[in-house]
C-alpha positions in Angstrom: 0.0 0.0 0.0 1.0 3.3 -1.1 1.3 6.0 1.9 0.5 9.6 0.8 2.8 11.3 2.5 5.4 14.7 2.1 7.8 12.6 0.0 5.2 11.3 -2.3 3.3 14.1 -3.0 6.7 16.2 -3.8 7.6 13.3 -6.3 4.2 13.2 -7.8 4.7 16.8 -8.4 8.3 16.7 -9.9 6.1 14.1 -12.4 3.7 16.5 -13.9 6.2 19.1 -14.1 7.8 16.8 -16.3 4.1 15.9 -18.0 5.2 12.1 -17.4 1.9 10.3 -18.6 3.1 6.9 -17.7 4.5 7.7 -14.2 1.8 9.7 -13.0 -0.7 7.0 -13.9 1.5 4.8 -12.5 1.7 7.1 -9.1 -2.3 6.8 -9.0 -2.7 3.2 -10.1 -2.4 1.4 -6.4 -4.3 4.7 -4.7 -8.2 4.8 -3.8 -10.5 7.6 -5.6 -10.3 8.9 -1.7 -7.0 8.7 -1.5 -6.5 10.5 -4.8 -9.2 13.2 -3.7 -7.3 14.2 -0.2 -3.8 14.0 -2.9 -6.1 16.9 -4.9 -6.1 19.0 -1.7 -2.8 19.1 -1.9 -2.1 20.0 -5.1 -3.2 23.5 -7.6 -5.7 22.9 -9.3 -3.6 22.6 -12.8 -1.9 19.9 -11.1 -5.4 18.2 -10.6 -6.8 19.1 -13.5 -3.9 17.0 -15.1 -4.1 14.2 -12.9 -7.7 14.3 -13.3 -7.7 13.9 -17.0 -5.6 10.4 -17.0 -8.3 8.3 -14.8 -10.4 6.8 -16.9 -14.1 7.4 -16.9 -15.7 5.5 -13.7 -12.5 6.2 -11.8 -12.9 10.0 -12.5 -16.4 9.5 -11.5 -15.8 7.9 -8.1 -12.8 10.5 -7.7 -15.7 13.4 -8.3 -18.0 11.8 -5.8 -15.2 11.7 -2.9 -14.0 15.3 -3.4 -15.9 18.0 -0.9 -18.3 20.0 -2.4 -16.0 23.0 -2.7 -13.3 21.1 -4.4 -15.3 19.7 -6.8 -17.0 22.6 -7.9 -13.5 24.0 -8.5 -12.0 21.2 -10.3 -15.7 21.0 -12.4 -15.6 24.6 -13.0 -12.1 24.2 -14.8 -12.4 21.5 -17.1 -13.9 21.7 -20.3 -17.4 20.6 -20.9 -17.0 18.7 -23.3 -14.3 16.6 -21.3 -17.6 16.2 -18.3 -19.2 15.1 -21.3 -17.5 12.5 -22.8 -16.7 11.1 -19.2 -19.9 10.8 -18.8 -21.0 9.1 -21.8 -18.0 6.4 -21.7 -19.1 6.2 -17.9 -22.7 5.6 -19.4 -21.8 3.0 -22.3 -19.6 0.6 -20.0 -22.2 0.5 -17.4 -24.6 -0.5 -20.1 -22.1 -3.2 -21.3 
């Protein structure tokens, strides 16, 4: 198990600096969406926003739902619509699968 700590949360930030797709994924792969929604606290919201945008779909979605209300209107406020949107509709069709 992965513990969120100083340390981690300074290397996950050297990792979007360096806009490493692969690690960053990597870095949320083992983590809970609660886990990754107390990391968002921690972080500016570009950093979020970026981290944000590599979960797929459902993960996003569970991710959303364990943010506070505040946060999530912030992170929801800066992402394009039509990235909600298609989240939502890929979150749709795999349910319907």
């Amino acid at each position: 198990m992965i513990e969120v700590n100083k340390e981690y949360i300074e290397k996950l930030k050297d990792i979007i600096e360096a806009k490493d797709d692969q690690a960053a994924s990597y870095a949320l792969e083992e983590l809970h969406p609660a886990d990754i929604a107390e990391l968002y606290e921690k972080l500016n919201i570009n950093e979020a926003i970026y981290l944000y945008l590599l979960l797929d779909g459902e993960r996003a979605a569970d991710v959303l739902m364990e943010l506070d209300d505040e946060d999530r209107h912030k992170l929801l406020k800066q992402l394009p619509t039509e990235v909600i949107a298609k989240q939502f509709i890929d979150n749709l069709e795999s349910d319907d699968a």
